[in-house]
PDB file as gemmi writes it, atoms N, CA and C in Angstrom:
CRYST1    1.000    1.000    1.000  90.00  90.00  90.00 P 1                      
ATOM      1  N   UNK A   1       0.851  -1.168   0.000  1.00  0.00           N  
ATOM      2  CA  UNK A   1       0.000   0.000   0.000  1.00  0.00           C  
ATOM      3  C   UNK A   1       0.898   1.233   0.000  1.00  0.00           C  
ATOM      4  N   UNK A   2       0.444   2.606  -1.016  1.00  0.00           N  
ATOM      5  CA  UNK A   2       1.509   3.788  -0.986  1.00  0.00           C  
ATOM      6  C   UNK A   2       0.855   4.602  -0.117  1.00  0.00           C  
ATOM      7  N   UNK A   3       1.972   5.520   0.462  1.00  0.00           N  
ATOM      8  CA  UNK A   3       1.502   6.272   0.890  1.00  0.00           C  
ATOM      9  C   UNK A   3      -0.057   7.019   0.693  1.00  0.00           C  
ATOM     10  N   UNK A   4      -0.203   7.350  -0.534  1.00  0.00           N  
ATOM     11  CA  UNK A   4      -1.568   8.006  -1.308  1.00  0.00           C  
ATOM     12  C   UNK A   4      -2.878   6.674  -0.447  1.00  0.00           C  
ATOM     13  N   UNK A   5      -2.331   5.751  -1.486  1.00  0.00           N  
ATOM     14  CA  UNK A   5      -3.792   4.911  -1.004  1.00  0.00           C  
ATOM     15  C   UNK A   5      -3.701   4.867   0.620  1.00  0.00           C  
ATOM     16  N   UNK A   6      -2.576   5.379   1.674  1.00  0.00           N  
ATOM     17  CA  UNK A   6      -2.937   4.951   3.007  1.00  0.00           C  
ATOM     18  C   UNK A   6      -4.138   6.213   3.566  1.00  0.00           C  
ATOM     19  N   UNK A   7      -3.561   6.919   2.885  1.00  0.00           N  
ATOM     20  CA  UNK A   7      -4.427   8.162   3.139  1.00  0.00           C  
ATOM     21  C   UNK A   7      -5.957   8.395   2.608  1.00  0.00           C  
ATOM     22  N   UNK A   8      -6.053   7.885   1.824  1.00  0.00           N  
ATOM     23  CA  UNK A   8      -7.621   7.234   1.346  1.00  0.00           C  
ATOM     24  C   UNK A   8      -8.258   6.674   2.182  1.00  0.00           C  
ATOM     25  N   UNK A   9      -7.526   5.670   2.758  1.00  0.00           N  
ATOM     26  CA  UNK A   9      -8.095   4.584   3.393  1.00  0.00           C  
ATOM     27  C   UNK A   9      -8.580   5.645   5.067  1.00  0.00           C  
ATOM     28  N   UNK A  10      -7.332   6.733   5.132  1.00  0.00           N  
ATOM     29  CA  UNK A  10      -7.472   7.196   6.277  1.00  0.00           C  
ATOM     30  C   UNK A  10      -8.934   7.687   6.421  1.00  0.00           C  
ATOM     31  N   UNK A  11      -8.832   8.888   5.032  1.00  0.00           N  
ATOM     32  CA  UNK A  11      -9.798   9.855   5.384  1.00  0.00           C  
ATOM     33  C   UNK A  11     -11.210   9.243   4.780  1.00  0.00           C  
ATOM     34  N   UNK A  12     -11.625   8.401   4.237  1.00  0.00           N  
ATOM     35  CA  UNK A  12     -13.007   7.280   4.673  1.00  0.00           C  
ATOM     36  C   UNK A  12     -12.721   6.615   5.875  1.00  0.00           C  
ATOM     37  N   UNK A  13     -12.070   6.366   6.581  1.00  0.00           N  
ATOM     38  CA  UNK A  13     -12.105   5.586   7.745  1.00  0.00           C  
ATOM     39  C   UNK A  13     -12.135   6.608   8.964  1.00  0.00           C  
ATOM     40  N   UNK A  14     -11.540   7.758   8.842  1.00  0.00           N  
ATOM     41  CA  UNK A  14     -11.645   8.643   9.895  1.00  0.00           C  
ATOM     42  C   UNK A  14     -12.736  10.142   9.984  1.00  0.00           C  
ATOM     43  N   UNK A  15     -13.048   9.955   8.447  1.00  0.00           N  
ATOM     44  CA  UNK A  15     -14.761  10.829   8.187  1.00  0.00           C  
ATOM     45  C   UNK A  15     -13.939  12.446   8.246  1.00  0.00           C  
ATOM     46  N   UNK A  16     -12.424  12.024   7.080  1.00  0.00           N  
ATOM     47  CA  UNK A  16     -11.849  13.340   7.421  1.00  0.00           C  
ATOM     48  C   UNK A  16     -13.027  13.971   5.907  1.00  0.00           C  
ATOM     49  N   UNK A  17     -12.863  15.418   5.865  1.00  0.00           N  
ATOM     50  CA  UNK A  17     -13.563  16.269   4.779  1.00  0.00           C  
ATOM     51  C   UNK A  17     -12.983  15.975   3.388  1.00  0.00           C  
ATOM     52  N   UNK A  18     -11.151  16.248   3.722  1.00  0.00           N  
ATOM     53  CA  UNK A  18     -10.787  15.730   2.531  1.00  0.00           C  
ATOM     54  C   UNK A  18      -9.292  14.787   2.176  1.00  0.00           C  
ATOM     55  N   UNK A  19      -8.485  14.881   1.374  1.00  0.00           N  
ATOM     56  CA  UNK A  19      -7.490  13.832   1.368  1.00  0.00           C  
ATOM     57  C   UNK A  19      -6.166  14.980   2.388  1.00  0.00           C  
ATOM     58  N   UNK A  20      -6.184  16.395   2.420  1.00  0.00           N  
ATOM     59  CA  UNK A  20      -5.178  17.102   3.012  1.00  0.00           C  
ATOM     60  C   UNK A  20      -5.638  17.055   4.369  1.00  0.00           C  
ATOM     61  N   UNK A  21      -6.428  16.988   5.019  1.00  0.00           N  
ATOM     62  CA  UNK A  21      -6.858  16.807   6.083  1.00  0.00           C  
ATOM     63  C   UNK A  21      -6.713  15.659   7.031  1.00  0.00           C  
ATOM     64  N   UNK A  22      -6.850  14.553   5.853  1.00  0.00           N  
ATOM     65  CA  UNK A  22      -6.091  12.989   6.501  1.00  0.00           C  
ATOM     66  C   UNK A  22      -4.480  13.167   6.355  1.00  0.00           C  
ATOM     67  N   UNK A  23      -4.066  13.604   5.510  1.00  0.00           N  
ATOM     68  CA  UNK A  23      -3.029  13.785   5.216  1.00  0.00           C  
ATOM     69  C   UNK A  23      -1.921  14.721   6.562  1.00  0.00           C  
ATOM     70  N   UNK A  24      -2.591  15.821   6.499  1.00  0.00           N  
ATOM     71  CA  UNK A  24      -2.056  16.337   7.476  1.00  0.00           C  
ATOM     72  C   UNK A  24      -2.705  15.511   9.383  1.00  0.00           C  
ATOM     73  N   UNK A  25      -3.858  15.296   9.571  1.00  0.00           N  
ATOM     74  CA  UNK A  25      -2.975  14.219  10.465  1.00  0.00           C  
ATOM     75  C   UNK A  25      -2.595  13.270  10.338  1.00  0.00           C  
ATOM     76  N   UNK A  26      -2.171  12.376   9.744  1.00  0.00           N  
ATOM     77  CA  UNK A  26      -1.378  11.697   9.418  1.00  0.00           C  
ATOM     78  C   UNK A  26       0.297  12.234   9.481  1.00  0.00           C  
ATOM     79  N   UNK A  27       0.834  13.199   9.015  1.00  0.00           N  
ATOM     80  CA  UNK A  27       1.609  13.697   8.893  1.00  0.00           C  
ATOM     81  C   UNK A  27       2.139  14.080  10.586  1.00  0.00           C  
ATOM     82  N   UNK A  28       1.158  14.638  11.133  1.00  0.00           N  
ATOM     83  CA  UNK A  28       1.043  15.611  12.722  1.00  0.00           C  
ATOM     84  C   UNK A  28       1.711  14.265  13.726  1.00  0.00           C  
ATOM     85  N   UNK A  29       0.847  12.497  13.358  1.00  0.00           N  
ATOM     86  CA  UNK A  29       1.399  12.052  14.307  1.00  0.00           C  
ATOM     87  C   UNK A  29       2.693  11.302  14.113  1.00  0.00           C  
ATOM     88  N   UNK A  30       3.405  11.211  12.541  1.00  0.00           N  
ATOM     89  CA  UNK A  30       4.124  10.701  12.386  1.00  0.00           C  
ATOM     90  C   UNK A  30       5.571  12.089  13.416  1.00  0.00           C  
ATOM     91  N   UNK A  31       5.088  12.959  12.865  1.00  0.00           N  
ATOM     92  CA  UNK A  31       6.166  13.818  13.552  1.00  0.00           C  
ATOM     93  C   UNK A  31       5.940  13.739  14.981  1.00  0.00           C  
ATOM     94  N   UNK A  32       5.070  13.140  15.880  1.00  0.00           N  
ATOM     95  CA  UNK A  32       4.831  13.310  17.176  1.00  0.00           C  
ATOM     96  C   UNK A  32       5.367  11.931  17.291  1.00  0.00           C  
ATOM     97  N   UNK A  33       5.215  10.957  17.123  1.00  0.00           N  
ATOM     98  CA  UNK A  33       6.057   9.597  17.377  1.00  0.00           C  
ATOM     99  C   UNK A  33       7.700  10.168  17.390  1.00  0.00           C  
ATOM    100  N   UNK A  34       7.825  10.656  16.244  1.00  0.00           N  
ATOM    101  CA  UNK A  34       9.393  10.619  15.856  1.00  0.00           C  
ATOM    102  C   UNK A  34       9.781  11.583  16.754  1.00  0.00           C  
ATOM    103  N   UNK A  35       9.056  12.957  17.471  1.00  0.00           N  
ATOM    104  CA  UNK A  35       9.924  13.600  17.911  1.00  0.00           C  
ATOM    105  C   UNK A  35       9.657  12.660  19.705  1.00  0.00           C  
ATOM    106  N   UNK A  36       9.067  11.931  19.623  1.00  0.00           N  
ATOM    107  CA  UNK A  36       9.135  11.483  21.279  1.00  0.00           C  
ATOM    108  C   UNK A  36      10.087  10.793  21.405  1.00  0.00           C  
ATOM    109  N   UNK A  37      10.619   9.644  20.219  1.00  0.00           N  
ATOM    110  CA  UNK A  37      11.319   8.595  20.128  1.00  0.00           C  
ATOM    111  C   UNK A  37      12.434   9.078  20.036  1.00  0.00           C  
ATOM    112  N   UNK A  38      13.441  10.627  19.285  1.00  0.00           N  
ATOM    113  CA  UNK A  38      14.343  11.283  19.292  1.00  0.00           C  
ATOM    114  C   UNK A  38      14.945  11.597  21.011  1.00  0.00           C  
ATOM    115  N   UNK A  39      13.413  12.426  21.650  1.00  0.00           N  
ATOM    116  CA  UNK A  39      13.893  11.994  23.041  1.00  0.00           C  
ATOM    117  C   UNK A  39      14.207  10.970  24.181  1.00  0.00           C  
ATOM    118  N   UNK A  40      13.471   9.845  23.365  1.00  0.00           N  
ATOM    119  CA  UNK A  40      14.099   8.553  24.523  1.00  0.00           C  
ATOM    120  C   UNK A  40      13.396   8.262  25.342  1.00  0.00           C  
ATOM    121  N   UNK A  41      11.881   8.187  24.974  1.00  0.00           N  
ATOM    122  CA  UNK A  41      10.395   8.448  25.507  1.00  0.00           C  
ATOM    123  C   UNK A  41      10.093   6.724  24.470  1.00  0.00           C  
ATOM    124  N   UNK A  42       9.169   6.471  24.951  1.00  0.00           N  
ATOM    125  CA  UNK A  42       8.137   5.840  24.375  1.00  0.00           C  
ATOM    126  C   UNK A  42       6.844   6.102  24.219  1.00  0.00           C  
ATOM    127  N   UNK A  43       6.192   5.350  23.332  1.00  0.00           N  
ATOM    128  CA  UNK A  43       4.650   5.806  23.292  1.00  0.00           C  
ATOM    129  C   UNK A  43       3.753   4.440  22.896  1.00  0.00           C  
ATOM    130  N   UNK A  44       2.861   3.832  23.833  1.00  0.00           N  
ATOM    131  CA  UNK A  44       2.309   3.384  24.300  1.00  0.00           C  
ATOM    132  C   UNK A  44       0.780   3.325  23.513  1.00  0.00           C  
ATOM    133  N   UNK A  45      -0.040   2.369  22.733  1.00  0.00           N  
ATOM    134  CA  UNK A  45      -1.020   2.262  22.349  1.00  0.00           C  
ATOM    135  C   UNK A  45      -2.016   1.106  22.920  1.00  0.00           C  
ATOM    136  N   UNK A  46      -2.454   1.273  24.247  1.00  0.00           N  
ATOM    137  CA  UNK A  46      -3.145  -0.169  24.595  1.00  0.00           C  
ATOM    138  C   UNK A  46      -3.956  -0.947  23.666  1.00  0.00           C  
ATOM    139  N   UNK A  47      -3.797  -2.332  23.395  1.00  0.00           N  
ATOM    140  CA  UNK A  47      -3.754  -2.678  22.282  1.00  0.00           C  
ATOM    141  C   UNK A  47      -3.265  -3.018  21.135  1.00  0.00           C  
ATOM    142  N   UNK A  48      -2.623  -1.862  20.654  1.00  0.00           N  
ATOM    143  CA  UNK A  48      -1.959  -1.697  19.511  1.00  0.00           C  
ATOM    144  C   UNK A  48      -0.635  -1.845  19.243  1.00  0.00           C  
ATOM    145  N   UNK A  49       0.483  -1.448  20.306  1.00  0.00           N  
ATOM    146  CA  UNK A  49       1.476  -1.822  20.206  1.00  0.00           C  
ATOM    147  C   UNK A  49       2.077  -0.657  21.233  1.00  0.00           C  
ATOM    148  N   UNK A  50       3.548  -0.469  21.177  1.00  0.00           N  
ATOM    149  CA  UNK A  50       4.428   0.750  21.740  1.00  0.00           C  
ATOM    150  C   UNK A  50       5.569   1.043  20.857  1.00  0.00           C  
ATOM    151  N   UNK A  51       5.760   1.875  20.519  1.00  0.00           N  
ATOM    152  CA  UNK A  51       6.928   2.664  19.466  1.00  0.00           C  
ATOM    153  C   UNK A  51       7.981   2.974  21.016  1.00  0.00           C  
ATOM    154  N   UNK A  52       9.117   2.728  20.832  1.00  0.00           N  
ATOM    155  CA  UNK A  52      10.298   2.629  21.657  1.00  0.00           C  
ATOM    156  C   UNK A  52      11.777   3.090  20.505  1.00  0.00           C  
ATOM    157  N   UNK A  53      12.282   3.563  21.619  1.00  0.00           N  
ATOM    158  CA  UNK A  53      14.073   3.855  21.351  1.00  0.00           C  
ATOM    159  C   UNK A  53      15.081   2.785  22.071  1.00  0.00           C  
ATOM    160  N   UNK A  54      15.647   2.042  21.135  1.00  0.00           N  
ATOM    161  CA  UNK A  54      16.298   1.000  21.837  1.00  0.00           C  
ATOM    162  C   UNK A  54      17.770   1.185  21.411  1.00  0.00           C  
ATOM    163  N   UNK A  55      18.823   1.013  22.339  1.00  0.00           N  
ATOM    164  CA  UNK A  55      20.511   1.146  22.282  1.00  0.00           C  
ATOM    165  C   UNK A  55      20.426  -0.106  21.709  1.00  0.00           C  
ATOM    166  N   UNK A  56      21.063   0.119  20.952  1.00  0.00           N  
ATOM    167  CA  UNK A  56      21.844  -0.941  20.034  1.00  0.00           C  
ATOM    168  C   UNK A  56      23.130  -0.858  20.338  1.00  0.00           C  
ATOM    169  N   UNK A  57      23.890  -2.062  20.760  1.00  0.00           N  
ATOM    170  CA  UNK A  57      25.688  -1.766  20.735  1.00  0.00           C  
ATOM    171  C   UNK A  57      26.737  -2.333  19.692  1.00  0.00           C  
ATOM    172  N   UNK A  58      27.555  -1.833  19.655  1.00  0.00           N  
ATOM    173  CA  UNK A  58      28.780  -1.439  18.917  1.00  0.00           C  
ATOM    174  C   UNK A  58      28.676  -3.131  18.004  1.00  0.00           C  
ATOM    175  N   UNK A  59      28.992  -3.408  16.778  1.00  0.00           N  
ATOM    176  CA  UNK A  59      29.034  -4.795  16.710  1.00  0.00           C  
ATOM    177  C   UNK A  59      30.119  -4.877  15.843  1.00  0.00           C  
ATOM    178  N   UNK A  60      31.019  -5.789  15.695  1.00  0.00           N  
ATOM    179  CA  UNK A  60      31.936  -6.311  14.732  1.00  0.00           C  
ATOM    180  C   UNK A  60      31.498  -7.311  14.151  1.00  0.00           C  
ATOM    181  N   UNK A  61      31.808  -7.420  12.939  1.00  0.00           N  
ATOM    182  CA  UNK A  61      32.239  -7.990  11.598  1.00  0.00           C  
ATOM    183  C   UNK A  61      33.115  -8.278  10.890  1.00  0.00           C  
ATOM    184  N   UNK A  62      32.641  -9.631  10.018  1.00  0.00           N  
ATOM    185  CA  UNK A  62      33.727  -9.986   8.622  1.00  0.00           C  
ATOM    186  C   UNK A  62      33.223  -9.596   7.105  1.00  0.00           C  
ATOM    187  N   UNK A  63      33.482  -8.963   6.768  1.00  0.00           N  
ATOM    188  CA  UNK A  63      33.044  -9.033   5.367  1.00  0.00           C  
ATOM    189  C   UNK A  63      33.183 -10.662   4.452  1.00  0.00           C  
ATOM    190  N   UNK A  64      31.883 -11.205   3.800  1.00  0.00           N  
ATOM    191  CA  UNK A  64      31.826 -11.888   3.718  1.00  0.00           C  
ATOM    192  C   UNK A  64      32.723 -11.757   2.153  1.00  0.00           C  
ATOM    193  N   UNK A  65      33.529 -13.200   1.619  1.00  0.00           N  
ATOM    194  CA  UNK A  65      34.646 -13.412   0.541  1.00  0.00           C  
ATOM    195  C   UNK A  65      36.492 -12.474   0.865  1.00  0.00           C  
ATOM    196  N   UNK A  66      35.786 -11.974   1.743  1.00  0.00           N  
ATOM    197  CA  UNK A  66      37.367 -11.152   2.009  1.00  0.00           C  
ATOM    198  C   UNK A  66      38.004 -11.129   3.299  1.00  0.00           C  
ATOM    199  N   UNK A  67      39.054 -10.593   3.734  1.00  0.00           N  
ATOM    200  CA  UNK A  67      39.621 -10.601   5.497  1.00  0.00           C  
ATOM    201  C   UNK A  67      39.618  -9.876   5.722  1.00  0.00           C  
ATOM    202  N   UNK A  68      37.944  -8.581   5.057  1.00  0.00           N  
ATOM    203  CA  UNK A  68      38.074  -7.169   5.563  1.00  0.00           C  
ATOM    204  C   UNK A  68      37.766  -7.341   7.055  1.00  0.00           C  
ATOM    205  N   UNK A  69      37.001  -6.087   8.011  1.00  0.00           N  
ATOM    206  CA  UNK A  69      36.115  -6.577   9.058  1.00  0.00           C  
ATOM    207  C   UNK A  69      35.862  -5.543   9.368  1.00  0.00           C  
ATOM    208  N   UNK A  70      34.699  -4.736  10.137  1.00  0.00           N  
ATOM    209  CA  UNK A  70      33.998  -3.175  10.283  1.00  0.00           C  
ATOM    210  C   UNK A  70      33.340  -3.855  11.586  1.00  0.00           C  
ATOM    211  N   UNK A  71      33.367  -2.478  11.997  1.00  0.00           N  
ATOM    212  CA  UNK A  71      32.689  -1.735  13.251  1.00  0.00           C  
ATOM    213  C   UNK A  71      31.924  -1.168  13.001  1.00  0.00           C  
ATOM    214  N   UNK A  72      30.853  -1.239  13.275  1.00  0.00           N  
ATOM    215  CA  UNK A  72      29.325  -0.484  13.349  1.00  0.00           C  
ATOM    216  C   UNK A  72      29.102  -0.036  15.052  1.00  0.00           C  
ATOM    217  N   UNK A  73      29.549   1.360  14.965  1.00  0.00           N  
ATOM    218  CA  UNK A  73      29.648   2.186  15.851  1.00  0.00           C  
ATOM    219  C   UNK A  73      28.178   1.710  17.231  1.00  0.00           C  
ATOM    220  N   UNK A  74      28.026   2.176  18.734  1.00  0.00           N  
ATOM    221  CA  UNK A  74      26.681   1.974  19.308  1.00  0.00           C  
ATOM    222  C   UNK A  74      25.750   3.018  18.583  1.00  0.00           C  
ATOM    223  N   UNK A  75      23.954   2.630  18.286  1.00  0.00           N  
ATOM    224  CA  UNK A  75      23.249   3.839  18.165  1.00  0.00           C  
ATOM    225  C   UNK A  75      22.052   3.588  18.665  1.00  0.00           C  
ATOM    226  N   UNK A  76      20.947   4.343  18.629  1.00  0.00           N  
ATOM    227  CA  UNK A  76      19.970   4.405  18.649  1.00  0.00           C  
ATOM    228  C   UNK A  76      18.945   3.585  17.530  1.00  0.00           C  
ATOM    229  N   UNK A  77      17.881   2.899  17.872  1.00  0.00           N  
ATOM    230  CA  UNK A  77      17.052   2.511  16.786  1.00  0.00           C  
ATOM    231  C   UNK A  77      15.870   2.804  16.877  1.00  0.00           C  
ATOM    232  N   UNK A  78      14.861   2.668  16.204  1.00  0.00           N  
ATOM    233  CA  UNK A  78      13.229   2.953  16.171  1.00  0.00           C  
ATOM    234  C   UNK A  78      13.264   1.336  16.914  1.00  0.00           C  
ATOM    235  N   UNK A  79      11.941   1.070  17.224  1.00  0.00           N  
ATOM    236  CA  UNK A  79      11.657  -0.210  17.502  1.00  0.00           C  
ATOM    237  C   UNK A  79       9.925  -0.349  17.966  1.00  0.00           C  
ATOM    238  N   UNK A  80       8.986  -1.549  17.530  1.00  0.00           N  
ATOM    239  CA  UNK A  80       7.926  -1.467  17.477  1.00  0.00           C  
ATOM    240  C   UNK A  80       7.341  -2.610  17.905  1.00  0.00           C  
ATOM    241  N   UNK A  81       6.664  -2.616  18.709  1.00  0.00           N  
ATOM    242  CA  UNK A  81       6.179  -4.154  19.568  1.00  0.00           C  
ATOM    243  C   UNK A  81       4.797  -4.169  19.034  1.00  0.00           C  
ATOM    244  N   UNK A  82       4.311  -5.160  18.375  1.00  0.00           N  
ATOM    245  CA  UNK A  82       2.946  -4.880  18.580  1.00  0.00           C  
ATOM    246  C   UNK A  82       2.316  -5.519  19.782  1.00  0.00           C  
ATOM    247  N   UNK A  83       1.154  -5.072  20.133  1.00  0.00           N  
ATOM    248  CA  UNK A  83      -0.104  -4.901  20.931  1.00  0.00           C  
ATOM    249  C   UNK A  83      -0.935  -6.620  20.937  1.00  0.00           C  
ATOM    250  N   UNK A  84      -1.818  -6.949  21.737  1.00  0.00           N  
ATOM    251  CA  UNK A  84      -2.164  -8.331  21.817  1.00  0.00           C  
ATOM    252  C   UNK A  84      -3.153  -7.926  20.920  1.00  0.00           C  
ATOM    253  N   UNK A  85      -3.957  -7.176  21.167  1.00  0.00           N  
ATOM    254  CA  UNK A  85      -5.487  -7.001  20.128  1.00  0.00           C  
ATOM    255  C   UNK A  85      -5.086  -7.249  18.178  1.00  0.00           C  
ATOM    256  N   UNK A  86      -3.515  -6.036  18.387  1.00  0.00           N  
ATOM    257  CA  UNK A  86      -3.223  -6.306  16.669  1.00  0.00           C  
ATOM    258  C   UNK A  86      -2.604  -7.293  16.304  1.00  0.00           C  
ATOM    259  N   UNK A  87      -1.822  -8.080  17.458  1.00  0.00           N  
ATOM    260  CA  UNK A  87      -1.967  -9.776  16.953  1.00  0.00           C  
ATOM    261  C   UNK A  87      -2.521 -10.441  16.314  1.00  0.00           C  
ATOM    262  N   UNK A  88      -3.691 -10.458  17.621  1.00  0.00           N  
ATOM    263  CA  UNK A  88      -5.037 -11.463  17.177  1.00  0.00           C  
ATOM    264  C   UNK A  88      -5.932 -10.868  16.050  1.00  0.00           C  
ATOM    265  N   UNK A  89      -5.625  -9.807  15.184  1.00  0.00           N  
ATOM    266  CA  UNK A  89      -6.517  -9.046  14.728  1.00  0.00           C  
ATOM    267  C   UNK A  89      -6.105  -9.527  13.061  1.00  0.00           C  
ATOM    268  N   UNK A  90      -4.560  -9.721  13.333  1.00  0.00           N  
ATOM    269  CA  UNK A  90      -3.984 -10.175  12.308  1.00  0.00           C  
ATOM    270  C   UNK A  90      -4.318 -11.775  11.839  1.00  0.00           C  
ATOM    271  N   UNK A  91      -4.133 -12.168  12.926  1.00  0.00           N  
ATOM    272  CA  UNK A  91      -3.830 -13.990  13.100  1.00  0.00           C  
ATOM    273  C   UNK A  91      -5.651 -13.981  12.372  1.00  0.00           C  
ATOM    274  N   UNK A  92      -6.403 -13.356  12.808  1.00  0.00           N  
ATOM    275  CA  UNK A  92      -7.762 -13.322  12.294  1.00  0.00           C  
ATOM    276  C   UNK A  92      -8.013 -13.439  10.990  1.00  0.00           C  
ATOM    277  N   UNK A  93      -7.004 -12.635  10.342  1.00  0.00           N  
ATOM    278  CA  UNK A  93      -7.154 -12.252   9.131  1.00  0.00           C  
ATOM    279  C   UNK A  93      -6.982 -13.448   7.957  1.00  0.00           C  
ATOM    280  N   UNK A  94      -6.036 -14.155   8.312  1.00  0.00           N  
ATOM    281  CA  UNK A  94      -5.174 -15.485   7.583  1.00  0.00           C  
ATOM    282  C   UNK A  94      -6.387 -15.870   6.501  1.00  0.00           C  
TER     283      UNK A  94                                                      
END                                                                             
């Protein structure tokens, strides 16, 4: 699904007026996830899941066919659990 059709789907499903209107919230909470998760916050959907910031640490490697080998520095990641309801909501679906 593209972006466009998610927003279709939004604004019949959320009884927005028009496609900029889903669009822009849509837009409002993607920047409200991302700026919570920048701070090191989580956010919590009973149900649905929790959007989290998780440390990732430093890892070494071989490059595979050669005797190179890299370091991938520690960072930050997005990370997304889903929720028991969107489990079963899925498993439903099969």
């Amino acid at each position: 699904m593209t972006k466009a059709d998610f927003v279709e789907l939004l604004k019949e499903n959320g009884e927005f007026s028009s496609k900029a209107a889903a669009e822009n919230a849509l837009k409002a909470f993607l920047d409200t996830v991302q700026d919570v998760l920048v701070k090191g916050d989580s956010v919590t959907f009973v149900g649905f899941g929790t959007f989290s910031a998780v440390d990732v640490p430093e890892k070494s490697g071989k490059i595979p066919g050669s005797d190179k080998t890299y370091t991938k520095a520690a960072h930050k990641a997005p990370k997304f659990k889903a929720g028991k309801s969107l489990k079963e909501a899925v498993e439903a679906g099969k």
